[in-house]
Biopython code that builds the backbone (N, CA, C, O; Angstrom):
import numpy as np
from Bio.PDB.StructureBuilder import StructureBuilder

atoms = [
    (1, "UNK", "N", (105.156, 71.407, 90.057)),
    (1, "UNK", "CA", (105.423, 71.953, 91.364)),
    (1, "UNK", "C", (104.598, 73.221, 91.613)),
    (1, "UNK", "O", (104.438, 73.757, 92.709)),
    (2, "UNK", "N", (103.980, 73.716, 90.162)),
    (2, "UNK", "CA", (103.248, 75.106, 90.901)),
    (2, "UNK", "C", (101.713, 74.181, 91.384)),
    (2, "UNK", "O", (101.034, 73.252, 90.948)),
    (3, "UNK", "N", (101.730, 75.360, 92.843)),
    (3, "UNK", "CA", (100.555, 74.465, 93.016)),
    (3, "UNK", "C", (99.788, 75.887, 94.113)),
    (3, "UNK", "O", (98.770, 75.536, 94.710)),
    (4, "UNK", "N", (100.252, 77.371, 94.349)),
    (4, "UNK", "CA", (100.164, 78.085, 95.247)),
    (4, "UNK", "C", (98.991, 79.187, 94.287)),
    (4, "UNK", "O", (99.094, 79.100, 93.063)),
    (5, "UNK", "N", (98.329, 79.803, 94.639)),
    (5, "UNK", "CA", (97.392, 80.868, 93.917)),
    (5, "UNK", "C", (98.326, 81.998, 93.980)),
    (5, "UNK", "O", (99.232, 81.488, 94.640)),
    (6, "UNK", "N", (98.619, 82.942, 93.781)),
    (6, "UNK", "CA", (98.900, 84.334, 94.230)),
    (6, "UNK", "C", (98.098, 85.570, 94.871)),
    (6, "UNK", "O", (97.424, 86.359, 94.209)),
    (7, "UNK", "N", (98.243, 85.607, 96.021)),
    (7, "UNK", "CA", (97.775, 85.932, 97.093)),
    (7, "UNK", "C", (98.240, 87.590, 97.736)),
    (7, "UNK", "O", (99.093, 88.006, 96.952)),
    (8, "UNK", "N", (98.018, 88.548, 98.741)),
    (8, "UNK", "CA", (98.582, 89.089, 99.272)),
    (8, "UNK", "C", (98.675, 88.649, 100.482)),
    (8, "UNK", "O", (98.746, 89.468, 101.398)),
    (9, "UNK", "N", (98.699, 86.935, 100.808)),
    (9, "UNK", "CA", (98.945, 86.895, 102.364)),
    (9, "UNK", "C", (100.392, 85.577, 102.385)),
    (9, "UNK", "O", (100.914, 85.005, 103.342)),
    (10, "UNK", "N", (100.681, 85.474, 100.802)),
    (10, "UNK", "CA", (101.882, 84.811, 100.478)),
    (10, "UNK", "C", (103.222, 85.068, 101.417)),
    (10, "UNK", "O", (103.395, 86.287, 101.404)),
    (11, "UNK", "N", (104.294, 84.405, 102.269)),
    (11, "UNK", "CA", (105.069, 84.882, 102.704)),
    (11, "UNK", "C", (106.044, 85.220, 101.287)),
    (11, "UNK", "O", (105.894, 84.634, 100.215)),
    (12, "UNK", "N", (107.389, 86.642, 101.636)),
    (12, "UNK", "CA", (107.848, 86.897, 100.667)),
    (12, "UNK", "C", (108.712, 85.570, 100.163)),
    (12, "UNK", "O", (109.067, 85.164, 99.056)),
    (13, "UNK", "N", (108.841, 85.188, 101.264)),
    (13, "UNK", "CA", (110.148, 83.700, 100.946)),
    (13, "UNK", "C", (109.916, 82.876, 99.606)),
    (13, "UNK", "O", (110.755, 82.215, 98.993)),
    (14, "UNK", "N", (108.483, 83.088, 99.279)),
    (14, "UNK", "CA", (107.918, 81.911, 98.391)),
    (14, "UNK", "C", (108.394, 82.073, 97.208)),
    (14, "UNK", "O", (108.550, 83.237, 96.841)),
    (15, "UNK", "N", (108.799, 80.841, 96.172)),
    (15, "UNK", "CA", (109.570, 81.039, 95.245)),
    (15, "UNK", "C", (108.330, 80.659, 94.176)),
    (15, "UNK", "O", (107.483, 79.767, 94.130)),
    (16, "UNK", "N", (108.696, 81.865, 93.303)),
    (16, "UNK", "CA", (108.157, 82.143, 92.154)),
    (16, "UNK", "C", (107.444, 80.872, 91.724)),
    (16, "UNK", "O", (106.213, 80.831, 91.708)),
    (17, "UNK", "N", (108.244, 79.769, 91.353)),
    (17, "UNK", "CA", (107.970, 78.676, 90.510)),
    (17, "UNK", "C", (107.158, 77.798, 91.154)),
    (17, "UNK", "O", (106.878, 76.757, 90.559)),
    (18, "UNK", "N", (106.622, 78.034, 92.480)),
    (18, "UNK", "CA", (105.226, 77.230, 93.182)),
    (18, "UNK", "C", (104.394, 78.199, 93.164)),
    (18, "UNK", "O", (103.566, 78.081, 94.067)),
    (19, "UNK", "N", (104.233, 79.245, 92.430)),
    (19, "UNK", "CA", (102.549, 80.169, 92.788)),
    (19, "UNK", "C", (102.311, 80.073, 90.902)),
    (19, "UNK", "O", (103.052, 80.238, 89.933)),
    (20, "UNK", "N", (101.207, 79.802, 91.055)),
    (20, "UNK", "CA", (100.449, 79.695, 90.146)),
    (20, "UNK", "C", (99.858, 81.376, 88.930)),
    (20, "UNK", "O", (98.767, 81.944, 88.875)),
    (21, "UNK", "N", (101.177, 81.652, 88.167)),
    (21, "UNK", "CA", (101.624, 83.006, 87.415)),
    (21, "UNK", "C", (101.037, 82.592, 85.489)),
    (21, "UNK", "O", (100.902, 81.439, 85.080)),
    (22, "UNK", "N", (100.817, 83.715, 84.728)),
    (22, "UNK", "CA", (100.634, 83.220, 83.785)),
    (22, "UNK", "C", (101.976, 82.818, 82.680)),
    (22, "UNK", "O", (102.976, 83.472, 82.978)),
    (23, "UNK", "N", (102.123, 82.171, 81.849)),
    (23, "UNK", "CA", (103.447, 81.480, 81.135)),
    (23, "UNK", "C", (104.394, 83.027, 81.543)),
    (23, "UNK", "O", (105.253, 83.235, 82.400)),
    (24, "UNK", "N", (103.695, 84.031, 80.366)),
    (24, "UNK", "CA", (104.677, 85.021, 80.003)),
    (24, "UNK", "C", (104.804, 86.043, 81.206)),
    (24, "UNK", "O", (105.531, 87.031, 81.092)),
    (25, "UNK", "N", (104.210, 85.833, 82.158)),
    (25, "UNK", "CA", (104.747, 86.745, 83.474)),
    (25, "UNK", "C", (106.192, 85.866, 84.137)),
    (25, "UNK", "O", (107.321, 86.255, 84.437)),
    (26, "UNK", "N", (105.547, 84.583, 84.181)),
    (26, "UNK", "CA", (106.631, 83.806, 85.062)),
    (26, "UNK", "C", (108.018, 83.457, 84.386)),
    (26, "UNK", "O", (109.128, 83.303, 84.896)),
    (27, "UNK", "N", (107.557, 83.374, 82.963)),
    (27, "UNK", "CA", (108.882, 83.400, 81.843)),
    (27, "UNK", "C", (109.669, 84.874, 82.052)),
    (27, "UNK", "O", (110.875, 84.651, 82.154)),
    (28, "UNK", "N", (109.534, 85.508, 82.094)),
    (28, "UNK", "CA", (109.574, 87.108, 82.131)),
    (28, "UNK", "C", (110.507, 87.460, 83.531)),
    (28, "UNK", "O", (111.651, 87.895, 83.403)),
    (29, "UNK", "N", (109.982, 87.257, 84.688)),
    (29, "UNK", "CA", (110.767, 87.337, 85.781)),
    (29, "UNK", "C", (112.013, 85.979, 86.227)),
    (29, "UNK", "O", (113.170, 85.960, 86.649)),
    (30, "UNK", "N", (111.084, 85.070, 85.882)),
    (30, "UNK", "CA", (112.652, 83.803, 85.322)),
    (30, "UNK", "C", (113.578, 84.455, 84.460)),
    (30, "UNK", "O", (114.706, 84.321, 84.936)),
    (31, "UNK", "N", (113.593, 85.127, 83.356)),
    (31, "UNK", "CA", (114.405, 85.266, 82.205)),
    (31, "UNK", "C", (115.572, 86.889, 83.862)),
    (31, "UNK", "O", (116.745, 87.023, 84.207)),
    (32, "UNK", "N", (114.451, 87.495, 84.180)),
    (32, "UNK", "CA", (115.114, 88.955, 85.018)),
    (32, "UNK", "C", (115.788, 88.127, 86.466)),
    (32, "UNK", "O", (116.207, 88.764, 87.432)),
    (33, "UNK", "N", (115.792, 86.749, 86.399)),
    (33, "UNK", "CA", (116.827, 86.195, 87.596)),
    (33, "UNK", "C", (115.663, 86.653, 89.122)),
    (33, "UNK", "O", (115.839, 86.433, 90.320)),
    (34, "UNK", "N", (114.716, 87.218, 88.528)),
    (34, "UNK", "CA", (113.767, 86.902, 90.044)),
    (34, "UNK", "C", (113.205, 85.417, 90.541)),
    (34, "UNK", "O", (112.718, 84.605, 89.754)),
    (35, "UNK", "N", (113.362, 85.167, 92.095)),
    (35, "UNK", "CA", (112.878, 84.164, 92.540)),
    (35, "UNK", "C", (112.085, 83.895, 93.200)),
    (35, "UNK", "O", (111.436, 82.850, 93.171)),
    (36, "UNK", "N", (111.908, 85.334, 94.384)),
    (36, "UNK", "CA", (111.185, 84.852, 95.165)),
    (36, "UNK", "C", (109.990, 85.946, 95.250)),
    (36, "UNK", "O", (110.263, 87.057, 94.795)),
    (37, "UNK", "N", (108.654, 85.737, 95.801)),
    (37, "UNK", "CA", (107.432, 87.056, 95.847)),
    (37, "UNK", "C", (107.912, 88.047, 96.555)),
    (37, "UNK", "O", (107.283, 89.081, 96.329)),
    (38, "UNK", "N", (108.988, 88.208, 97.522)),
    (38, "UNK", "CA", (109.838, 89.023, 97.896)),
    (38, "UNK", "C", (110.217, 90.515, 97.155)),
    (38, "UNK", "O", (109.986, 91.714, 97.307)),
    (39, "UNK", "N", (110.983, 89.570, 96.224)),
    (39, "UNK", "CA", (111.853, 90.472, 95.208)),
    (39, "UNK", "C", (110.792, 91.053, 94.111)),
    (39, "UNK", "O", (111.078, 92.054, 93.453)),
    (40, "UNK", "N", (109.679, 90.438, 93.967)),
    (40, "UNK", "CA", (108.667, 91.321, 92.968)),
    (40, "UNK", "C", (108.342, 92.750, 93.990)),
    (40, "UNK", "O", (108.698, 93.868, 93.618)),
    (41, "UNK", "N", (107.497, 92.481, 95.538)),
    (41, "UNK", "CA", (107.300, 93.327, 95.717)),
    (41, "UNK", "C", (108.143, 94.178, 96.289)),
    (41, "UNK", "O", (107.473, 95.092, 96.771)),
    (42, "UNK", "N", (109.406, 94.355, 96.500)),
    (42, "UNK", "CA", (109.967, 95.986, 96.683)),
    (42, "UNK", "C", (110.437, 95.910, 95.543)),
    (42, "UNK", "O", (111.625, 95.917, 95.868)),
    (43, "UNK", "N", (110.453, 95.824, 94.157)),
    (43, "UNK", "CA", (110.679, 96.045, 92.997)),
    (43, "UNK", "C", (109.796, 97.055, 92.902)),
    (43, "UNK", "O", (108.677, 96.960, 93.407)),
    (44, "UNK", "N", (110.245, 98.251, 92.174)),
    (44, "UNK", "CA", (109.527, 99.215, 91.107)),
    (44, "UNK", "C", (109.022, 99.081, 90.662)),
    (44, "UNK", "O", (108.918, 97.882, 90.401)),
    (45, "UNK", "N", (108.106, 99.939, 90.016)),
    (45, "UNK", "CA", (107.142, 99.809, 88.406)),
    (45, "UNK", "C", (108.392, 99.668, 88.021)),
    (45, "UNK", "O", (108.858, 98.540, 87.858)),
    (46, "UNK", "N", (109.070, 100.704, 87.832)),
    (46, "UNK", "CA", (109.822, 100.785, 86.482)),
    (46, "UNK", "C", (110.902, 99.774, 86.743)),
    (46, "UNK", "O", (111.612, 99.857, 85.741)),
    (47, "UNK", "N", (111.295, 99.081, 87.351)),
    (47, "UNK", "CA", (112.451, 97.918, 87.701)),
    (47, "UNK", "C", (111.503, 96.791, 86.853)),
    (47, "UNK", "O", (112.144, 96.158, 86.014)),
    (48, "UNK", "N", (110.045, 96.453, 86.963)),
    (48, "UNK", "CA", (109.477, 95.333, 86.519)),
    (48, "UNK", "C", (109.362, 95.683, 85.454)),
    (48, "UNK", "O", (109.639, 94.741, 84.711)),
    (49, "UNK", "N", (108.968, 96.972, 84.648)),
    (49, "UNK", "CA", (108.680, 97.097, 83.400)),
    (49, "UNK", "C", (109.796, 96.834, 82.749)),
    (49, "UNK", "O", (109.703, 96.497, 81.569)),
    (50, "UNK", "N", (111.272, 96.944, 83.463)),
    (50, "UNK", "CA", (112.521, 96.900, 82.265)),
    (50, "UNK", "C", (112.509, 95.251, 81.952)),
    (50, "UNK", "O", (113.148, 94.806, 80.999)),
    (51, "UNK", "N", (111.847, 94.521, 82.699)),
    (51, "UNK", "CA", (112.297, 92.991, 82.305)),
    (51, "UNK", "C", (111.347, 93.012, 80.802)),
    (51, "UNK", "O", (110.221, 93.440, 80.547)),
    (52, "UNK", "N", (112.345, 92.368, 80.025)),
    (52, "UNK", "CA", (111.794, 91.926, 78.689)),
    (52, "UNK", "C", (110.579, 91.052, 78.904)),
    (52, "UNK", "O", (110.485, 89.962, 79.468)),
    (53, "UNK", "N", (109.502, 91.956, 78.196)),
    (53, "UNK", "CA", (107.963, 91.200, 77.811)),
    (53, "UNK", "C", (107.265, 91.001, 79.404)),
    (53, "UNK", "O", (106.562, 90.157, 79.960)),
    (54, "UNK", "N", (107.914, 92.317, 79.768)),
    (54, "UNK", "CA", (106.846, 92.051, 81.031)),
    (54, "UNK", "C", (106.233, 93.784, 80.973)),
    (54, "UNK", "O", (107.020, 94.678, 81.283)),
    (55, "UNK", "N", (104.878, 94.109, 80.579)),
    (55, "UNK", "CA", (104.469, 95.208, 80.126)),
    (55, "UNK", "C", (103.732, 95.559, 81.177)),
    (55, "UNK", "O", (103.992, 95.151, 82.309)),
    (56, "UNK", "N", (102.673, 96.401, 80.890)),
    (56, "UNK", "CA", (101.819, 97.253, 81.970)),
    (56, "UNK", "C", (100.500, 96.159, 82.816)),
    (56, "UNK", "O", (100.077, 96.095, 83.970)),
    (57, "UNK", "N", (100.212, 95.473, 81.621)),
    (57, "UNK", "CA", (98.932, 94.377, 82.319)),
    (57, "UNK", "C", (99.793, 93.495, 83.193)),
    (57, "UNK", "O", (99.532, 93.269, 84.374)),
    (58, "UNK", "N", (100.627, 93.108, 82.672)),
    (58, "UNK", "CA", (101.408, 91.813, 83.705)),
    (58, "UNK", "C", (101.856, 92.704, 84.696)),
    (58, "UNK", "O", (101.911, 92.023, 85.720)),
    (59, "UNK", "N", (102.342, 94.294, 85.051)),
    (59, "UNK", "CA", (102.441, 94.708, 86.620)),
    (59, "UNK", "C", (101.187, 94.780, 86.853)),
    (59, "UNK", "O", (100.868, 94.131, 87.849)),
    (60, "UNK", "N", (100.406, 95.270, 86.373)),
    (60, "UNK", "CA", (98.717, 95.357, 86.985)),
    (60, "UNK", "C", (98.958, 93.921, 87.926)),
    (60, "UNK", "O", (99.321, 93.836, 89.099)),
    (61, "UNK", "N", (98.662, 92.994, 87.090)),
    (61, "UNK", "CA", (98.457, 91.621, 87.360)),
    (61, "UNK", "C", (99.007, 91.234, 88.908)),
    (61, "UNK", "O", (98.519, 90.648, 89.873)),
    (62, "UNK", "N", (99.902, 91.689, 88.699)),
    (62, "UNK", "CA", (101.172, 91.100, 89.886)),
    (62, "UNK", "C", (100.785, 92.225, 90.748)),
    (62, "UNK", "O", (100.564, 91.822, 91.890)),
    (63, "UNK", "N", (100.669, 93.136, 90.648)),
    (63, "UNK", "CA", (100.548, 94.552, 92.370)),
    (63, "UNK", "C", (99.395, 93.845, 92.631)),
    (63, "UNK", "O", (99.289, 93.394, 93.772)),
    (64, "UNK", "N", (98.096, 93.548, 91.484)),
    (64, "UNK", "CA", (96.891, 93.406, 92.351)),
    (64, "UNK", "C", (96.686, 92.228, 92.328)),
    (64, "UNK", "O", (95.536, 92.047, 92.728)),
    (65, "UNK", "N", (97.155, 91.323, 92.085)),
    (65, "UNK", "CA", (97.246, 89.599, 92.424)),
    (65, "UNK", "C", (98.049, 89.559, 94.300)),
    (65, "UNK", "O", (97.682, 89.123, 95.391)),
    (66, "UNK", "N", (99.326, 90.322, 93.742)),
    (66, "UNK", "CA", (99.737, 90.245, 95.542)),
    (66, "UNK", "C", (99.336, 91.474, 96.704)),
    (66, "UNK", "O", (99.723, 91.680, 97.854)),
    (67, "UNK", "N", (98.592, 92.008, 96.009)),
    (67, "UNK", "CA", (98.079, 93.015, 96.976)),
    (67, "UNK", "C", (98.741, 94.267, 97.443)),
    (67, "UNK", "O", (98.585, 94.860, 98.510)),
    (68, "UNK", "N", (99.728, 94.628, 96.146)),
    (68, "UNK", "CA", (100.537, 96.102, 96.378)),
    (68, "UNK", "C", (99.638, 97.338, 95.696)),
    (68, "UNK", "O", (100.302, 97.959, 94.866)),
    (69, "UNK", "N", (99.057, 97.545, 95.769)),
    (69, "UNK", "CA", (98.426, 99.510, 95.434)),
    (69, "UNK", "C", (99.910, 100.195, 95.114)),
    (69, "UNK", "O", (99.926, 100.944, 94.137)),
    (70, "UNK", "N", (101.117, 100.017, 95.816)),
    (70, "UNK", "CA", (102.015, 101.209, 95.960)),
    (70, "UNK", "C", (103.088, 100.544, 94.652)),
    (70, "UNK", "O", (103.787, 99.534, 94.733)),
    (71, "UNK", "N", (102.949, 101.406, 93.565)),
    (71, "UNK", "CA", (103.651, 102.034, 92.373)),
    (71, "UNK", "C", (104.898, 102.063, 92.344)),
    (71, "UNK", "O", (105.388, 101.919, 91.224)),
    (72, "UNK", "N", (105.981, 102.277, 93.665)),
    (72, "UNK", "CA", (107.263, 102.321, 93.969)),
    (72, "UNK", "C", (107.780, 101.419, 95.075)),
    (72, "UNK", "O", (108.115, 101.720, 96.221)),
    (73, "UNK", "N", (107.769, 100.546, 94.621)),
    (73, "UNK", "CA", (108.131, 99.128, 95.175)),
    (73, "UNK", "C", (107.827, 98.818, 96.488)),
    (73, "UNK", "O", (108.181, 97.687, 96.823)),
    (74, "UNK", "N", (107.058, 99.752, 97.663)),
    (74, "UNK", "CA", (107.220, 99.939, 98.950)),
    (74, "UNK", "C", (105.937, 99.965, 99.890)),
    (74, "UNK", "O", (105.434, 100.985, 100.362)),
    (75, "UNK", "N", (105.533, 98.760, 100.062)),
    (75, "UNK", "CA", (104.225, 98.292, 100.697)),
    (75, "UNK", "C", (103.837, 99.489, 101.706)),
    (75, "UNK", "O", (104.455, 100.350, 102.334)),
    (76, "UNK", "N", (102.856, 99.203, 101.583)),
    (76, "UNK", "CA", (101.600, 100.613, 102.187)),
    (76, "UNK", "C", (101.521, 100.096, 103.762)),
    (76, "UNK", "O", (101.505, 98.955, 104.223)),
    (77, "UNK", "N", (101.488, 101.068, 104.237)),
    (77, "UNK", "CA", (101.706, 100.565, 106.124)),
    (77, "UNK", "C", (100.568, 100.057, 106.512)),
    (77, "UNK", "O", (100.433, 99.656, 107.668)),
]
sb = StructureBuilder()
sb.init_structure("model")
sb.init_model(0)
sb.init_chain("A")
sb.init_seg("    ")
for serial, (resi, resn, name, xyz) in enumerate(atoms, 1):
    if name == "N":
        sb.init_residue(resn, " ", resi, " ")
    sb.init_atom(name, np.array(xyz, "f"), 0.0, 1.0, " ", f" {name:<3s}", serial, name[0])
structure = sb.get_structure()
């Protein structure tokens, strides 16, 4: 079912398990009960860093895969 790139023009609605994430990012926010690209981006650094085995490259990954610059969960105007 994954079949979506990760994008910053993704609507938030989109659920995790159709965008195309690496094992241990998508294992990682599955294991933290996240579902949708929504809930990653007004998430924190530090809200994403507490999920087990999700470290500093995998937020890199994810702000600049979906197109957040902003560090504290809160998209740039």
């Amino acid at each position: 079912m994954v079949d979506i790139d990760p994008t910053p023009e993704l609507p938030d609605d989109t659920p995790i398990n159709r965008v195309r994430l690496p094992a241990r990012i998508r294992t990682a926010l599955n294991d933290a009960g996240v579902k949708t690209i929504g809930e990653i981006r007004e998430a924190t650094d530090d809200t994403l860093l507490s999920f087990q085995n999700l470290g500093q490259a995998s937020l890199t990954f994810l702000r600049s895969a979906l197109g957040l610059p902003s560090s504290g969960g809160v998209r740039a105007p």
